[in-house]
C-alpha positions in Angstrom: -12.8 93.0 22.3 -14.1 89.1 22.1 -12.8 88.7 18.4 -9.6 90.4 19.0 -9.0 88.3 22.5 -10.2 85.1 19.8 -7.6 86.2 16.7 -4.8 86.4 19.3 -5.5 82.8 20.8 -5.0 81.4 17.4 -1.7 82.8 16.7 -0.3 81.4 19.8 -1.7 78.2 19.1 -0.1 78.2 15.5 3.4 80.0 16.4 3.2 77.1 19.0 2.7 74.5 16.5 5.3 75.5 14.1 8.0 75.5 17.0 7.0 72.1 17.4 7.4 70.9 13.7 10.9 73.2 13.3 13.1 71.7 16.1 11.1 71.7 18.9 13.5 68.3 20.1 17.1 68.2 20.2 18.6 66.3 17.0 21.4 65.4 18.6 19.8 62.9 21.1 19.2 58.8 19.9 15.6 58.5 18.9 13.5 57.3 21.5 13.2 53.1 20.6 9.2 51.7 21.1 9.1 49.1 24.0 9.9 46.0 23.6 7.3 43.5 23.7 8.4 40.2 25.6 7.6 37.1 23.0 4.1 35.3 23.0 4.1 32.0 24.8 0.7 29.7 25.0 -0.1 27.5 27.7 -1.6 23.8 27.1 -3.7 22.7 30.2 -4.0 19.0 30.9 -6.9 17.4 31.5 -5.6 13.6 33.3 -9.1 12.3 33.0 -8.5 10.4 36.3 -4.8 10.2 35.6 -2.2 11.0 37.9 0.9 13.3 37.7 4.1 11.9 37.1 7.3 13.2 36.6 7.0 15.3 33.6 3.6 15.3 33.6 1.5 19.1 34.7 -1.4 20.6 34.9 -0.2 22.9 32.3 3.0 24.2 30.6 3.9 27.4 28.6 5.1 27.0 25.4 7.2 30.3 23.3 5.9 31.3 20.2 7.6 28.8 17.2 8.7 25.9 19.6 6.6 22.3 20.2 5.8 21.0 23.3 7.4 17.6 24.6 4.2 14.9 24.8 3.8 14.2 28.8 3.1 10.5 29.5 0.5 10.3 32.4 -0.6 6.7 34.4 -4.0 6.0 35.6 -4.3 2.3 37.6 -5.5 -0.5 35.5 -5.1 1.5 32.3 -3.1 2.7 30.0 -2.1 5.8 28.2 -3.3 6.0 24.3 -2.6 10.2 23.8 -3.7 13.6 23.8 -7.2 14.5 22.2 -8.2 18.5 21.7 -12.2 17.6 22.8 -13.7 16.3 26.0 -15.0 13.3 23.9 -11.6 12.2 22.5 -12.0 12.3 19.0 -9.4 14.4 17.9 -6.2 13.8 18.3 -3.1 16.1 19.4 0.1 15.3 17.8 2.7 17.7 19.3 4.9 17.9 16.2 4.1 21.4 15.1 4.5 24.7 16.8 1.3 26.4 19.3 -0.4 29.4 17.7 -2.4 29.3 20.6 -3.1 28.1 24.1 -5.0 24.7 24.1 -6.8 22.4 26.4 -6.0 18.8 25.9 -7.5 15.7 27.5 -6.0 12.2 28.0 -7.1 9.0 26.8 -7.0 5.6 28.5 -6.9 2.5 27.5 -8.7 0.1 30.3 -6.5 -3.2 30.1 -3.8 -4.4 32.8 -1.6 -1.8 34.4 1.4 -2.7 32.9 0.2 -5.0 29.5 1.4 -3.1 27.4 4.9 -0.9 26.8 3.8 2.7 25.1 5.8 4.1 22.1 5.8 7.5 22.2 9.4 8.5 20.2 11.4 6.9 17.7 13.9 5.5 20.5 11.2 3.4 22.1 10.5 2.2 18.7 13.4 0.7 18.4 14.2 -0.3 21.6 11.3 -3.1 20.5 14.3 -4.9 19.4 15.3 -5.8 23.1 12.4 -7.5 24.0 10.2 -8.6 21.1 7.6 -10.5 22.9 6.6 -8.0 24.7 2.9 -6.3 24.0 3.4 -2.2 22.6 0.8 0.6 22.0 1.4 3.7 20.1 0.1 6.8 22.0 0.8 9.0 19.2 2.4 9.1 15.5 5.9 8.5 15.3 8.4 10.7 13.5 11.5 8.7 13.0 13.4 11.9 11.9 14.4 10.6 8.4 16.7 7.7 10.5 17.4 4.2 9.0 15.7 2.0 10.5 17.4 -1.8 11.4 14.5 -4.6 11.5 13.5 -6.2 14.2 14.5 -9.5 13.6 11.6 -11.8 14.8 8.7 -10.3 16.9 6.3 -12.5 18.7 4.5 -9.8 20.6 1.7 -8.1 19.9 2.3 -4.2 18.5 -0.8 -2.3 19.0 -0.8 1.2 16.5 -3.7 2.1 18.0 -4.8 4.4 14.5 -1.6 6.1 14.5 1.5 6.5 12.3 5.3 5.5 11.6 6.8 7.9 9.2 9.6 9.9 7.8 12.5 6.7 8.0 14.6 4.7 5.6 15.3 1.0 5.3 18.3 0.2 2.9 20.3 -2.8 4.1 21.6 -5.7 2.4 20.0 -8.8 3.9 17.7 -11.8 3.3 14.2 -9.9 5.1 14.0 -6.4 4.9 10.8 -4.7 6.7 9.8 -3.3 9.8 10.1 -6.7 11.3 12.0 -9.2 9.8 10.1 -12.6 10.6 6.9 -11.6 12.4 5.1 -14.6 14.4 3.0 -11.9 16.6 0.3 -9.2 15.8 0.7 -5.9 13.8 -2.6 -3.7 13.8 -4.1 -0.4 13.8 -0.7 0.9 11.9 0.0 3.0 9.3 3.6 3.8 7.4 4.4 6.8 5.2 6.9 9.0 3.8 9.4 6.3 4.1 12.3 5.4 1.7 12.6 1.7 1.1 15.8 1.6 -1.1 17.0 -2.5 -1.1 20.0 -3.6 -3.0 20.7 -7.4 -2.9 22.8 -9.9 -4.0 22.2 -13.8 -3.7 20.3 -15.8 -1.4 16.6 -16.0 -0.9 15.1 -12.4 -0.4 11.9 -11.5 1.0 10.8 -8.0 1.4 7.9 -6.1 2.7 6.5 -2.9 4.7 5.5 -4.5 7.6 6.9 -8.0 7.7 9.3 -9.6 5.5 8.4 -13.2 6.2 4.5 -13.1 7.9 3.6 -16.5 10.2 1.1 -14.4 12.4 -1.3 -11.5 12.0 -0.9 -8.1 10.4 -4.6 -6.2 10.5 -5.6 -2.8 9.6 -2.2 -1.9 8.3 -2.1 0.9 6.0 1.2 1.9 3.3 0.7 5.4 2.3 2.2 7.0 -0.6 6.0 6.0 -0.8 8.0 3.8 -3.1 9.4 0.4 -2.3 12.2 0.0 -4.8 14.0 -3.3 -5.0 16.9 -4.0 -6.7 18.2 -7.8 -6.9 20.8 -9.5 -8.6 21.0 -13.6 -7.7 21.8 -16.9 -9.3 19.6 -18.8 -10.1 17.8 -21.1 -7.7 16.6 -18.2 -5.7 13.5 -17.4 -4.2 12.7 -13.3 -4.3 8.9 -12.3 -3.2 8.0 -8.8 -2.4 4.3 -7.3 -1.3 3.3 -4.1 0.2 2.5 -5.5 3.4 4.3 -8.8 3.6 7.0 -10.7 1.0 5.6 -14.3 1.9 2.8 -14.9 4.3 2.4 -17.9 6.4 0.0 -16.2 8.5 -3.2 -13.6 8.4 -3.0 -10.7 6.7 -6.7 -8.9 6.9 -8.3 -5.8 6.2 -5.3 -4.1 5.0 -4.3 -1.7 2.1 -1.6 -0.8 0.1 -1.0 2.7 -1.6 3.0 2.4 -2.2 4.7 2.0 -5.8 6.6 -1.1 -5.9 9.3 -0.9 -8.4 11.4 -4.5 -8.3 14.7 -5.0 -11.2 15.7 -8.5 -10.6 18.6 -10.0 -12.9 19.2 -13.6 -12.9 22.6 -15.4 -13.4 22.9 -19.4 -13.9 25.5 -21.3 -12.0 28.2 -22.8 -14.2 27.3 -27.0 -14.7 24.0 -27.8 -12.6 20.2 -28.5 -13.5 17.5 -26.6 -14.6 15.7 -26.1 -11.2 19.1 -24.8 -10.0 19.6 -22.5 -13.2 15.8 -21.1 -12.2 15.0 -18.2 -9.9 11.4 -18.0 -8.8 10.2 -14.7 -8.2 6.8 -13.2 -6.3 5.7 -10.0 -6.9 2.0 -8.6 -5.6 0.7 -5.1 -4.1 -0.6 -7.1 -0.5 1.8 -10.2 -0.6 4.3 -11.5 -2.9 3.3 -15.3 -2.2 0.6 -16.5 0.2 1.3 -20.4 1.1 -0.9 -22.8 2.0 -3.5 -22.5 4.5 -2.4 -18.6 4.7 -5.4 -16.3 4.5 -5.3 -12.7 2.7 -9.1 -11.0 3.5 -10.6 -7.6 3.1 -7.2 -6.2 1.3 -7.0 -3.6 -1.2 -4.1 -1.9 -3.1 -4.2 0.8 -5.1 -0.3 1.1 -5.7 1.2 0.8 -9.2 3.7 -1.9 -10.0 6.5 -2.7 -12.3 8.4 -5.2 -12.5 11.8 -5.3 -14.5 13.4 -8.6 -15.4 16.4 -10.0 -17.1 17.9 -13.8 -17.3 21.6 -13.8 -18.3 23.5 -16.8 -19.9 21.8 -20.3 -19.4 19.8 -18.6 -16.3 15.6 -19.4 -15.8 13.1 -17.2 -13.9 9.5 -18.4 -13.2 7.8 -14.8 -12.9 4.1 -14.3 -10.5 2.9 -10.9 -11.0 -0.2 -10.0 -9.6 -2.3 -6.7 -8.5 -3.1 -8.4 -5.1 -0.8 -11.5 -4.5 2.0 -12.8 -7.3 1.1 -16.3 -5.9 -1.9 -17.7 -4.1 -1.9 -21.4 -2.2 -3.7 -19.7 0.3 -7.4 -18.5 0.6 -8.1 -14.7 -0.3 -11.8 -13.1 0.0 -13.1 -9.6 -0.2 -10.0 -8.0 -1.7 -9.4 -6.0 -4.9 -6.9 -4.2 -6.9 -7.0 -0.5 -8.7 -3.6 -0.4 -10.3 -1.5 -0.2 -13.4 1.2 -2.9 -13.9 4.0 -2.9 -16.4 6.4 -5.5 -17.0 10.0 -5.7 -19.2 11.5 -8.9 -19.6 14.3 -10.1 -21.2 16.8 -12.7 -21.5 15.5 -16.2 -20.9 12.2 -16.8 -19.0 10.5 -20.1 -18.2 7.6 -19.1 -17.4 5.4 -15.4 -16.8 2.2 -15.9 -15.3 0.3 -12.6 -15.0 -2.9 -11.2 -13.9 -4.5 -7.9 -12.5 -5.6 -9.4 -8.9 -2.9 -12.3 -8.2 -0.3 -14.0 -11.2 -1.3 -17.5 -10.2 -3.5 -19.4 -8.0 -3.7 -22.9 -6.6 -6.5 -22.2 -4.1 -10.0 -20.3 -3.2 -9.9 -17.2 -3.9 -14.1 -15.2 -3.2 -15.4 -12.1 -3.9 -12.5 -10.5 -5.3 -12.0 -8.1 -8.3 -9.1 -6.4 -10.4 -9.5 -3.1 -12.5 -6.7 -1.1 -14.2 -4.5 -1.2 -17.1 -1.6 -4.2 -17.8 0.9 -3.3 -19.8 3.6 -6.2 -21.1 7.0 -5.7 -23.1 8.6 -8.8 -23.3 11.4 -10.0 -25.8 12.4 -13.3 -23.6 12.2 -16.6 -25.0 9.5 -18.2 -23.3 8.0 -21.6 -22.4 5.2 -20.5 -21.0 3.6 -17.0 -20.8 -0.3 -16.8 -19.6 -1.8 -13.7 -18.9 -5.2 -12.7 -17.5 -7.2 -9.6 -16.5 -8.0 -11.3 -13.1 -5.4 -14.4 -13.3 -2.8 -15.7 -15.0 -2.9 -19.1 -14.5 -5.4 -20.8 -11.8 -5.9 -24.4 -11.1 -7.7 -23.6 -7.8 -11.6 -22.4 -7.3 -12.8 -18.4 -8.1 -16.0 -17.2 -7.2 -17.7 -14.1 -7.6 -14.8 -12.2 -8.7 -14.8 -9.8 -12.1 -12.0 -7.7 -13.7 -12.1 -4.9 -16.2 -8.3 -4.8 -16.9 -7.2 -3.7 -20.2 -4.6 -6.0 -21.3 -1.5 -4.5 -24.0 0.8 -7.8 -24.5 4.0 -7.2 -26.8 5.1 -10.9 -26.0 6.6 -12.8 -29.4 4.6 -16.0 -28.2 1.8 -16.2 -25.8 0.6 -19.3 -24.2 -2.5 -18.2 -23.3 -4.2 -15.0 -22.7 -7.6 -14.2 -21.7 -10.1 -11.2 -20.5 -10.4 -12.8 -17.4 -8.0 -15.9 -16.5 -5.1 -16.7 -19.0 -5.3 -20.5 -18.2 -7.5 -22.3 -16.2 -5.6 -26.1 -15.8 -7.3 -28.9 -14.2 -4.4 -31.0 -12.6 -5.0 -34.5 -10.7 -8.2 -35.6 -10.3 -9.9 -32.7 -8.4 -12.7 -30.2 -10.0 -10.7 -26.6 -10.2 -14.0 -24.1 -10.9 -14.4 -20.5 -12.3 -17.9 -20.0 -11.4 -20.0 -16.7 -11.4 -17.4 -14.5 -12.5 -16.9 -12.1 -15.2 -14.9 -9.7 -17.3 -14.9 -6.1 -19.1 -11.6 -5.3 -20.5 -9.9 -5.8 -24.0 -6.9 -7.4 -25.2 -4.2 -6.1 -27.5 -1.5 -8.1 -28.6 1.2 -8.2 -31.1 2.7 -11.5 -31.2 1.2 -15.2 -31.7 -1.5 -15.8 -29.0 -1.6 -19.5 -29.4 -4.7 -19.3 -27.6 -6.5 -16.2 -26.6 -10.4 -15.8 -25.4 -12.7 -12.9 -24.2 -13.0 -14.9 -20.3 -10.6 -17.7 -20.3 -7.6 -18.1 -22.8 -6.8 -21.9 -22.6 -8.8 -24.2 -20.2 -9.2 -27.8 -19.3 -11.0 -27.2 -16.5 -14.5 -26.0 -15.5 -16.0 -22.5 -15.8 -19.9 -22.3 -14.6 -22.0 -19.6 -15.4 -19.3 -16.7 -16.3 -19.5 -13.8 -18.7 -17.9 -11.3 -20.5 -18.9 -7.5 -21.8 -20.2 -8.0 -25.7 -18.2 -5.2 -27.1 -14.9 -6.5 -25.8 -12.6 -6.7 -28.2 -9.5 -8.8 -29.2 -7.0 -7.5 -31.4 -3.3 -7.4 -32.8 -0.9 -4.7 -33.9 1.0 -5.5 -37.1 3.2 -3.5 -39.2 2.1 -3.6 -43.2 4.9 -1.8 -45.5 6.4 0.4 -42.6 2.6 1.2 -41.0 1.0 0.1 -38.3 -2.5 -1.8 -38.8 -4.9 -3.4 -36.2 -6.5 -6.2 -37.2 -9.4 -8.5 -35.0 -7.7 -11.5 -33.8 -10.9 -14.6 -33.7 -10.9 -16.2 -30.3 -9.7 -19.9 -29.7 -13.0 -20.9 -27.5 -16.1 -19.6 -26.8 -15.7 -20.0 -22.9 -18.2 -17.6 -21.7 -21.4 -15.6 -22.7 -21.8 -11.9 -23.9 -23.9 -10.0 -22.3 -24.7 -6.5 -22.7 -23.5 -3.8 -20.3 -27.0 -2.7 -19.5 -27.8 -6.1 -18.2 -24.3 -7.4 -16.7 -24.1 -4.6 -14.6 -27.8 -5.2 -13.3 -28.1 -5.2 -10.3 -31.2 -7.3 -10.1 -28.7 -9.8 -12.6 -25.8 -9.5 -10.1 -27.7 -10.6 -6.9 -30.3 -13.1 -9.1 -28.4 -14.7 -11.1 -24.7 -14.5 -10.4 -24.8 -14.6 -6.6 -23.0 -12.0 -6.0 -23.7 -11.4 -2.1 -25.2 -8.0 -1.4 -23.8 -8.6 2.5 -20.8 -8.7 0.7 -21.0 -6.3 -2.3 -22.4 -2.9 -2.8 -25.0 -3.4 -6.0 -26.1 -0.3 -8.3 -27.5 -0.5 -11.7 -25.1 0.6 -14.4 -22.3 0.8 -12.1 -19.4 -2.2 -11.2 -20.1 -4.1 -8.0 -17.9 -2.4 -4.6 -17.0 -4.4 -1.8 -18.5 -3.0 1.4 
């Protein structure tokens, strides 16, 4: 009776199942839609850190799923605001341009100076309100995203604008004017700043022209300024008698520029016309070109600097029309002082027309001045089918009547110049003018030459001198040679030097560094020293 109460129970349960599966629900009605979820929103609480409410500012907000929050600006009495960090210790910064995932906890950091001191940039509008009232003192309390706008320079800023580590980025600056930068004549301070992801896209015609990143014309301080990758592309087109200097940071510098670097491409095409019936120097454009600073004057100083961003430099003289050209890794032209800086980059030039004069080198083009503890590496590469006066070229300078100590380069040098002045592993000419001592002393170089025209003087450190070189070396297997075409094929052939300024050493004991600090001074306060590897600046 059990197993037939049991086989009975199992039908039912399968009839009942197969109802189910054959139209047990009436087709005709809409299927039944899942609930709707509501969308996922994060909250960001706000730690004030002693700070207090104002309008706009909460405990905490919540933010939809996809969308960015807008940055509250809080006040605390005698300090002032410097932006939103994700830990208690305020070491990582918040930058509210990308969407939450997820709620958050941020805390606010103060600057402790005078209520008031300074004016905080927050948004690209208060950037530019800077304009209005230049003098004024400005802190960054986060990076700025000027929304691919074009930027118009300030015109001269005497004030001091505090980037406090953070970033302007994502702008354009394209007008046609005499000083193109961020500011046009800066007699403040610029620090703690960085620019990236800008276009700097210049076309000019006539007048002087001076063009950088930060300041076009530099009489005051620029410090711990940073150019990330971009490209600063200058296009000019003058008569002669011009002045045109370009530099990462600055075009001419009056001023400080220290402990600043420069990662940009600077790309600069200038073309030079001659006026119809006037003199040479008015026929003659001079023109600055270097990674930090196209031309540092006198008494200007350019310290701890580096750039790592490649240069070329296109140039063309048309009709009776003169260009003096001052190329350089770090500065085209020193009168100035520059310590503790170095240059990593590869520069190309293409010249034609008429040129008076090219003066090239891996760290600065020429120098009039002190120049300590700096160092150029890279590769220098020259095509130029100008008739020149006056070409020197140098792995470290091209032409220096001033005082160099402790610097070194290991630039590789390919010249395709018809006629050379003077070209050299480390300084094409070193020219004693007046009656003052101008010094190369404890330097050295690594890097080979290759020409393919007449060098009418050419040697492994110093091409042509009449001054004084103390003490200064160059690698022994350096070599200096010259391409030459024999019946249609090209042959290289070692070209003799002209002097014998310098001594070989061997790479095991040049880069000693027991022979480094010993012997050559090099300052180990100042320089990182490793046997077998090149000296680093600290």
């Amino acid at each position: 009776m059990k197993k037939l109460t049991a086989i009975l129970l199992t039908l039912m349960i399968v009839l009942s199942l197969c109802a189910c599966s054959f139209g047990g629900s009436d087709p005709t009605e809409p299927p039944t839609e899942p609930p709707t979820e509501p969308p996922a929103e994060y909250t960001i609480n706000f730690e004030l850190n002693g700070g207090q409410n104002v309008e706009g500012v909460v405990s905490s907000v919540t933010v939809p799923d996809g969308e960015t929050a807008v940055m509250p600006i809080p006040t605390k009495e005698g300090c002032v605001f410097a932006g939103w960090y994700l830990d208690a210790e305020l070491t990582d910064r918040y930058f509210f341009d990308y969407p939450l995932d997820d709620d958050v906890t941020l805390y606010a950091k103060f600057y402790e100076t005078a209520l008031g001191e300074y004016i905080v940039i927050s948004n690209v509008e208060q950037l530019i309100a800077i304009k209005d009232d230049p003098a004024a003192k400005y802190l960054l309390a986060c990076n700025i995203n000027c929304k691919g706008e074009t930027l118009v320079p300030i015109d001269e800023f005497t004030g001091e604008l505090e980037g406090n580590g953070y970033k302007i980025y994502n702008y354009t600056m394209s007008e046609s004017a005499v000083n193109v930068a961020l500011i046009r004549t800066n007699r403040g301070t610029v620090k703690n700043l960085s620019f990236g992801d800008f276009t700097f896209d210049i076309v000019k015609n006539g007048g002087h022209q001076y063009y950088g990143v930060v300041c076009g014309v530099n009489y005051g301080n620029v410090e711990n300024c940073v150019i990330l990758n971009s490209e600063i592309n200058i296009s000019s087109k003058s008569t002669g008698g011009r002045v045109l200097a370009v530099g990462g940071l600055a075009g001419q510098n009056y001023g400080n520029v220290v402990n600043c670097k420069n990662i940009a491409i600077i790309d600069v095409q200038a073309t030079t016309n001659a006026y119809s019936s006037y003199s040479w120097d008015a026929c003659t454009a001079s023109i600055y070109i270097g990674g930090i600073v196209g031309k540092n004057e006198a008494d200007a100083l350019i310290s701890n600097c580096s750039n790592t961003g490649k240069l070329n430099f296109s140039g063309k003289t048309n009709s009776n029309a003169r260009s003096n050209d001052f190329v350089g890794g770090i500065v085209g032209s020193n009168y100035g002082s520059v310590k503790a800086s170095g240059s990593i980059c590869d520069i190309t030039l293409s010249i034609e027309g008429k040129t008076t004069r090219v003066w090239l080198g891996g760290a600065m083009g020429e120098s009039a001045s002190d120049v300590l503890n700096c160092f150029a590496q890279g590769m220098i590469t020259i095509d130029n089918t100008a008739s020149n006066k006056d070409t020197c070229i140098g792995g470290f300078v091209g032409h220096t009547s001033g005082k160099l100590y402790n610097c070194y380069s290991t630039c590789d040098i390919t010249d395709n110049t018809a006629t050379i002045k003077a070209i050299g592993g480390f300084a094409g000419y070193n020219e004693k003018l007046a009656d003052k001592e101008y010094v190369i002393h404890k330097c050295f170089s690594t890097g080979s030459i290759s020409i393919s025209g007449t060098a009418e003087n050419v040697g492994k450190f110093v091409g042509l001198s009449t001054g004084t070189e103390k003490d200064c070396c160059y690698l022994d297997t350096m070599t200096i040679t010259k391409k030459m075409i024999v019946e249609e094929a090209e042959t290289i052939e070692e070209v003799t030097p002209t002097n014998d300024i310098g001594t070989a050493k061997a790479e095991s004991e040049l880069l000693s560094a027991d022979f480094l600090e010993n012997t050559m001074y090099f300052d180990r306060m100042v320089w990182f020293l490793v046997d077998g590897k090149l000296p680093e600046l600290r």
